[in-house]
C-alpha positions in Angstrom: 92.6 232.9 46.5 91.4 229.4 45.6 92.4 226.5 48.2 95.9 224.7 47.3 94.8 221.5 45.8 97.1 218.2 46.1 99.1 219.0 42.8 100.1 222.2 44.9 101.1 219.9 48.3 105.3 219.6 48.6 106.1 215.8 47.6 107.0 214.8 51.1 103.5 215.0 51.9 102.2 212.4 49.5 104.8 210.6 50.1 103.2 210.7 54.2 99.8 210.2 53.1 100.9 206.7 50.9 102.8 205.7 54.4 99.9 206.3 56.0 97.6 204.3 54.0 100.7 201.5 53.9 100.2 201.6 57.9 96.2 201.0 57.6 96.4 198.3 55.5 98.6 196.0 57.6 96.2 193.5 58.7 93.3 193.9 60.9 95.1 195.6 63.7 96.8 192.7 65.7 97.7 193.5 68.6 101.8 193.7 68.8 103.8 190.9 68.7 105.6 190.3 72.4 109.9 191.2 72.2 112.0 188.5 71.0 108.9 186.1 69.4 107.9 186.0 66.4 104.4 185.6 65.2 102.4 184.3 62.2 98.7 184.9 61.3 97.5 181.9 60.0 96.8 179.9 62.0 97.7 183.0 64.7 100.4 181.9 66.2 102.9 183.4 68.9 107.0 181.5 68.8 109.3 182.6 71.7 111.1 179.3 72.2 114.4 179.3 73.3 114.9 182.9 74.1 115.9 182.8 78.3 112.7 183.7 79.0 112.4 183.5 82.9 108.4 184.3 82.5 105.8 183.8 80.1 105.9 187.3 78.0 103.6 190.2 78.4 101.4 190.9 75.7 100.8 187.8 74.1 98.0 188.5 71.5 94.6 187.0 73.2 93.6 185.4 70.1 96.5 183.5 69.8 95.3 180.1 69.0 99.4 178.2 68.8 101.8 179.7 71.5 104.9 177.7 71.7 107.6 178.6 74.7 109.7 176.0 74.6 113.5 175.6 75.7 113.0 178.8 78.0 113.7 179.3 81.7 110.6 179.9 83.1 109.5 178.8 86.2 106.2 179.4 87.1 102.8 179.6 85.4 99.9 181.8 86.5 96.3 182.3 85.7 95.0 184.5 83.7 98.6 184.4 81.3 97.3 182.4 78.4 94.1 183.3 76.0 90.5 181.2 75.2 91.7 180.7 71.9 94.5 178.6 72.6 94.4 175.6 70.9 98.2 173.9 71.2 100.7 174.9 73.8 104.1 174.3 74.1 106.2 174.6 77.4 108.7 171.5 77.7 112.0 171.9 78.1 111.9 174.8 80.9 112.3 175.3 84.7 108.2 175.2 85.5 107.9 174.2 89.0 104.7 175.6 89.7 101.6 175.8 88.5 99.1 178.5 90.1 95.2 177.1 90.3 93.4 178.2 87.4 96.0 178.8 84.9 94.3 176.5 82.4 91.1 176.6 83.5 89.5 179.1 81.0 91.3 177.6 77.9 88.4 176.1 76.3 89.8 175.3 72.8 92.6 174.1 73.8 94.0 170.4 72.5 97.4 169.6 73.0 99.6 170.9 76.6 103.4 170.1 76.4 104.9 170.2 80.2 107.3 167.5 79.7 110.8 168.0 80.5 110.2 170.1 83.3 112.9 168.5 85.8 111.6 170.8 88.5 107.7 169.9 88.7 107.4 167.5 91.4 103.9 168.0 92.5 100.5 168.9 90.4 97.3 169.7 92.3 94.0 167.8 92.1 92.4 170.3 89.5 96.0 171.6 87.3 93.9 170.1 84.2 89.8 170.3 85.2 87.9 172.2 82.1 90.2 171.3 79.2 87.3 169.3 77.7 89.0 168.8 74.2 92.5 168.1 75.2 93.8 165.1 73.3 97.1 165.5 74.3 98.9 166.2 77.3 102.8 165.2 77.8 103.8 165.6 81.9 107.2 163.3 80.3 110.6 163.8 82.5 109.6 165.7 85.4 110.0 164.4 88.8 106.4 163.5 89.7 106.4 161.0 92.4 102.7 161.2 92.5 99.6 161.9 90.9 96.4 163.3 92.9 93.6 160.9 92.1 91.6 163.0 90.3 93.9 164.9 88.4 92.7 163.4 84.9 89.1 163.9 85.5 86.9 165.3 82.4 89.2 164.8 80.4 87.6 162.6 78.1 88.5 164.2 74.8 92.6 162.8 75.6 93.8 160.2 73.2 97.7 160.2 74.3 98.8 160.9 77.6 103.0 161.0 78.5 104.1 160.4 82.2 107.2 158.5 80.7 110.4 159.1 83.2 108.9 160.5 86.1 109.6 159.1 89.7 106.0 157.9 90.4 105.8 155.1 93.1 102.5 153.8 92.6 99.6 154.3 90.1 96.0 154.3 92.3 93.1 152.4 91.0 90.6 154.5 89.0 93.3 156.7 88.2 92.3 157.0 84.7 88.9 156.5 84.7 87.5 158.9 83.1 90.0 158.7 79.9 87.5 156.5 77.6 88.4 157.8 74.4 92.3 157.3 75.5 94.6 155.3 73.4 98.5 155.6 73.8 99.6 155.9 77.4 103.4 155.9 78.1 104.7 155.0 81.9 108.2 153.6 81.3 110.9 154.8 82.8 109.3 155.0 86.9 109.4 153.3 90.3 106.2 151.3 90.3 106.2 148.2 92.1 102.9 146.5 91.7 99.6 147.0 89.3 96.6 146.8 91.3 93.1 145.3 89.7 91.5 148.6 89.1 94.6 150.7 87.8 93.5 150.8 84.3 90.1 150.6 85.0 87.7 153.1 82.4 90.3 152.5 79.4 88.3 150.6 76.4 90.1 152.4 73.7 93.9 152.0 74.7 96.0 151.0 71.8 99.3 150.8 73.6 100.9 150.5 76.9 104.2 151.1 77.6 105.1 149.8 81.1 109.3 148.7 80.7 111.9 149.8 82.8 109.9 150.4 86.2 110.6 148.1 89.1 106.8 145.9 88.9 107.8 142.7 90.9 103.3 141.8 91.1 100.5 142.3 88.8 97.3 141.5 89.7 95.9 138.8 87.9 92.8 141.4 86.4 95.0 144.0 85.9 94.6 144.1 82.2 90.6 142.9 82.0 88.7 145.3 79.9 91.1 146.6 77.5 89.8 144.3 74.6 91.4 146.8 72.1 95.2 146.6 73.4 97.8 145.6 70.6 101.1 146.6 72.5 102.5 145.6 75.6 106.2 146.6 77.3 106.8 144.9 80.2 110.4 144.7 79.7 112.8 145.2 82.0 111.0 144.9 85.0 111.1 142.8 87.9 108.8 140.0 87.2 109.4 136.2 87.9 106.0 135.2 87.1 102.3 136.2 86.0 100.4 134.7 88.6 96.8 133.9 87.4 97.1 134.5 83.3 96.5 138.5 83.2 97.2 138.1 79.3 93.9 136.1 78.7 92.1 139.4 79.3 93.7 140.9 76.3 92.4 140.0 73.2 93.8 141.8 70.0 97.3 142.2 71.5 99.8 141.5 69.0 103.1 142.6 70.4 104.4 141.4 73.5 108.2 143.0 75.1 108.8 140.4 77.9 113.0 140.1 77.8 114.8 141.5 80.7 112.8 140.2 83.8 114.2 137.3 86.2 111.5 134.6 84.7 111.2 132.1 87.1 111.0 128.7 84.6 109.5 126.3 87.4 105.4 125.7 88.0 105.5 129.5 88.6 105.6 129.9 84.8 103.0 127.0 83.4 99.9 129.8 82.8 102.0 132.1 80.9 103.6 129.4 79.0 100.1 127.9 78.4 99.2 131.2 77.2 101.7 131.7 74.4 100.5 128.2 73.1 97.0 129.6 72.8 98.0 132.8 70.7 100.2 134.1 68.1 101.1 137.4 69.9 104.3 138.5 68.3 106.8 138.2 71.4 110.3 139.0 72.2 112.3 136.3 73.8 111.2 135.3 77.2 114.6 134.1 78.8 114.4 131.7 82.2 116.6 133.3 85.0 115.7 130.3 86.9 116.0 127.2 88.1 119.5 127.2 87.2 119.3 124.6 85.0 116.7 126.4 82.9 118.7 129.7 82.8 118.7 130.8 79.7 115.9 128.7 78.0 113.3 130.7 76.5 110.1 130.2 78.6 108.2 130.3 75.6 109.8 126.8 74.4 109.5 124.9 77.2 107.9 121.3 76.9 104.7 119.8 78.7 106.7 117.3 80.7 108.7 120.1 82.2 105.5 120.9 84.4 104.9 117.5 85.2 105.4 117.5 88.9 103.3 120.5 89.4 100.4 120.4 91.2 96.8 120.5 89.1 96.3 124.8 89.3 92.4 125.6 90.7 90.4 128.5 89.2 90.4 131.7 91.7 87.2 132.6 92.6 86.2 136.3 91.9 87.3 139.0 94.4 88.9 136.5 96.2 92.6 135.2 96.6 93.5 137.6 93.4 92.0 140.1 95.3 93.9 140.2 98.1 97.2 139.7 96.0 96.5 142.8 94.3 95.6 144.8 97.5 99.0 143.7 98.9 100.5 144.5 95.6 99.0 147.9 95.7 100.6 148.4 99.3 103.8 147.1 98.3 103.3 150.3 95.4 103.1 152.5 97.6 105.6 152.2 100.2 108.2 151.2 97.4 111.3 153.1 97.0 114.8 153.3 95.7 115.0 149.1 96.3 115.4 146.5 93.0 115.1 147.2 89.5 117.8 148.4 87.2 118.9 151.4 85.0 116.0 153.6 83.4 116.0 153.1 79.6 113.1 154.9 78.8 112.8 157.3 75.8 114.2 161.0 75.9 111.9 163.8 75.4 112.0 167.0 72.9 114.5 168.5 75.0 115.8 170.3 71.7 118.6 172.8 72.1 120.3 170.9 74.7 123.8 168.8 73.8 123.2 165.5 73.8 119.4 164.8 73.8 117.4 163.5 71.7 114.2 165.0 69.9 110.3 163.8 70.4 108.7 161.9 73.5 107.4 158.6 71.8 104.1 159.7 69.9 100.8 158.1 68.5 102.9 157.4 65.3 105.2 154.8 66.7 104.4 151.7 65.1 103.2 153.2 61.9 104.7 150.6 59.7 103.5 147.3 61.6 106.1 146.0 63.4 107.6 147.8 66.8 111.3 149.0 66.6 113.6 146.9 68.9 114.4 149.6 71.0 113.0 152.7 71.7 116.0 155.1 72.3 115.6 156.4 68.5 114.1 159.6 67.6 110.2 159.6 67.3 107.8 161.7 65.7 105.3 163.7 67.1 101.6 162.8 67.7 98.9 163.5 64.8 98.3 167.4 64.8 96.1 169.0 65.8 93.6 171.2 63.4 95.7 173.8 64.4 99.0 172.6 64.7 100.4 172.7 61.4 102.6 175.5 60.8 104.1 177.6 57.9 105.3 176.0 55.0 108.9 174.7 55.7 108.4 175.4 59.6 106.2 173.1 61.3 108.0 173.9 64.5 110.1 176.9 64.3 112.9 174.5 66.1 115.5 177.8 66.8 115.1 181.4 66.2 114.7 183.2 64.2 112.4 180.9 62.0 112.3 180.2 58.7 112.8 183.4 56.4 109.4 181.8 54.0 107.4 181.3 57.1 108.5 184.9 58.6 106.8 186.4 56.0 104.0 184.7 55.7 102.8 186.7 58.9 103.9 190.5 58.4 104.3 192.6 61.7 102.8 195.8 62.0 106.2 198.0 60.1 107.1 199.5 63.0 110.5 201.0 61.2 108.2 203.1 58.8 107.3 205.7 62.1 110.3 207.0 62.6 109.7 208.1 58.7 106.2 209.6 59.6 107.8 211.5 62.7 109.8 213.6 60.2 107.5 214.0 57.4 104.4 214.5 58.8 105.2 218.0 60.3 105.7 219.1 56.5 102.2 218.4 55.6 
């Protein structure tokens, strides 16, 4: 009796062998994608924003190299969760407030970390960041940091935009960013500090931009600013200052916009070197209104005449490390033990805390001032920062903003077809 060849097999079992052959052709074997996420192959990416997750998944794929768990509920991160390949990482907008030693330590690849948002991370230990050798950006906007351990940005000289924007920090240390060379966009409105000390932005010969409005600074040390010779914007706005003792401006030569407005300018010999100043450069400047004497309140310091400083006394030069010195040590003290006293309302800008009424999308990004000129007011939307290599999504779905994503970008990234084995169970016991 000769063997029954596959003309004689009954049609269910073709039909088992083609399923079959369907199931070893889905690409490469991926592992599974995790309950509730959705995941794309190129670049491979893992999405579980915005699905109450109160922990980071099981069984994200290790070669993941975009994971983006946004708008969850998750409240702690430990090591050993995310993968090396892990290249951009999303995590604002949860309930993160701790962060085990380690957790990012073996994440070679990865460029940008997004903490921001995190209302309940109040404190970060020394080495949360040590290792990430090719972050460029890292966002640590709206938490409630009060403080930042000294070395907690060290190695990281790959960053170019770092976000502590509405936090609570008290003071900023000198030497704090030391170590950020290649940085240039650094956001720290919207906090409590009191005074900038003469080494505080010590190590930064790239920064671009500088946002400092809406703290409480009353002093600034009067070499604050010496050595970044490539600033072009400066916030001071809605601060606490009466006067700039000692010129810190002349220290910054390519800056080009100025935000001076809502500080109590004292218009007396207090403000002849910052009024010199503006009549040695053509920084673009908001208005610099006097809040006193009182019969200068109102006048814009930046129009006041000669004669008006004629009965000051003739200003010496500081010597080096000397009385300047000692005003920003004091300044640095007064930082420190600074609380809940002076300054007004926070204005700073909201972060991408999307899914939640009455918020605003985007923590102010490298693209700010794109087209020249600032905005007036920074309240607005803003885009994100410049992607990274790996941060541009599918077609249509950049950011997968709310699940599910995009139907087009869904299936550009088929899942193994998991509803097709129920169809094997039955068949393949007729074969």
């Amino acid at each position: 009796m000769r063997p029954p060849t596959a003309r004689d097999r009954p049609q269910g079992g073709r039909l088992a062998a083609l399923l079959l052959a369907a199931l070893a052709w889905v690409p490469g074997g991926a592992p599974a994608c995790p309950a509730l996420c959705t995941c794309y192959v190129s670049p491979p990416t893992v999405s579980c924003q915005a699905n109450n997750f109160s922990s980071v998944p099981a069984g994200l794929p290790p070669g993941a190299r975009r994971l983006f768990l946004q708008n969850n509920v998750i409240g702690a991160l430990r090591a050993g969760t995310f993968g090396p390949s892990t290249v951009t990482l999303w995590l604002y907008s949860n309930n993160i407030s701790s962060i085990q030693p380690g957790t990012f330590r073996h994440l070679p690849a990865l460029e940008e970390l997004d903490l921001g948002d995190n209302p309940h991370l109040r404190v970060l230990a020394p080495d949360t960041f040590h290792g990430l050798r090719r972050l460029q950006a890292l966002h640590l906007y709206r938490c409630q940091l009060a403080s930042l351990p000294s070395a907690i940005f060290r190695g990281l000289h790959s960053l170019q935009y770092l976000y502590l924007q509405e936090n609570g920090l008290l003071y900023l240390q000198d030497d704090l960013f030391a170590d950020l060379a290649n940085l240039s966009h650094l956001f720290l409105h919207g906090n409590r500090v009191r005074a900038l000390s003469e080494g505080v932005f010590r190590g930064l010969p790239s920064l671009d931009r500088l946002l400092l409005h809406a703290n409480r600074l009353v002093a600034i040390h009067r070499r604050a600013f010496r050595g970044l010779a490539r600033l072009t914007i400066l916030y001071l706005f809605n601060n606490s200052l009466a006067a700039l003792p000692g010129d810190p401006l002349a220290a910054l030569p390519a800056l080009q916009f100025l935000r001076l407005n809502a500080n109590p300018w004292a218009c007396d010999c207090r403000a002849r070197p910052l009024w010199a100043w503006f009549r040695r450069t053509r920084v673009s400047s908001s208005a610099v209104p006097c809040a006193s004497p009182p019969h200068r309140r109102g006048t814009d310091l930046r129009h006041l005449r000669a004669r008006d400083f004629d009965a000051c006394p003739e200003e010496e030069e500081e010597e080096e490390g000397g009385e300047g010195e000692g005003e920003g040590d004091g300044g640095r003290r007064r930082g420190e033990e600074g609380g809940d006293g002076g300054g007004g309302a926070v204005m700073g800008t909201p972060g991408r805390a999307l899914g939640r009424p009455g918020t605003l999308p985007a923590a102010p990004p490298s693209a700010f001032y794109r087209d020249g000129l600032p905005p007036h007011d920074l309240r607005g939307p803003q885009p994100r920062p410049p992607p990274s290599r790996d941060s541009r999504g599918p077609p249509g779905d950049a950011r997968c903003p709310r699940p599910p994503c995009a139907p087009a970008a869904a299936a550009a990234a088929p899942r193994r077809p998991r509803a097709l084995l129920p169809l094997l169970a039955l068949l393949l016991p007729r074969l």
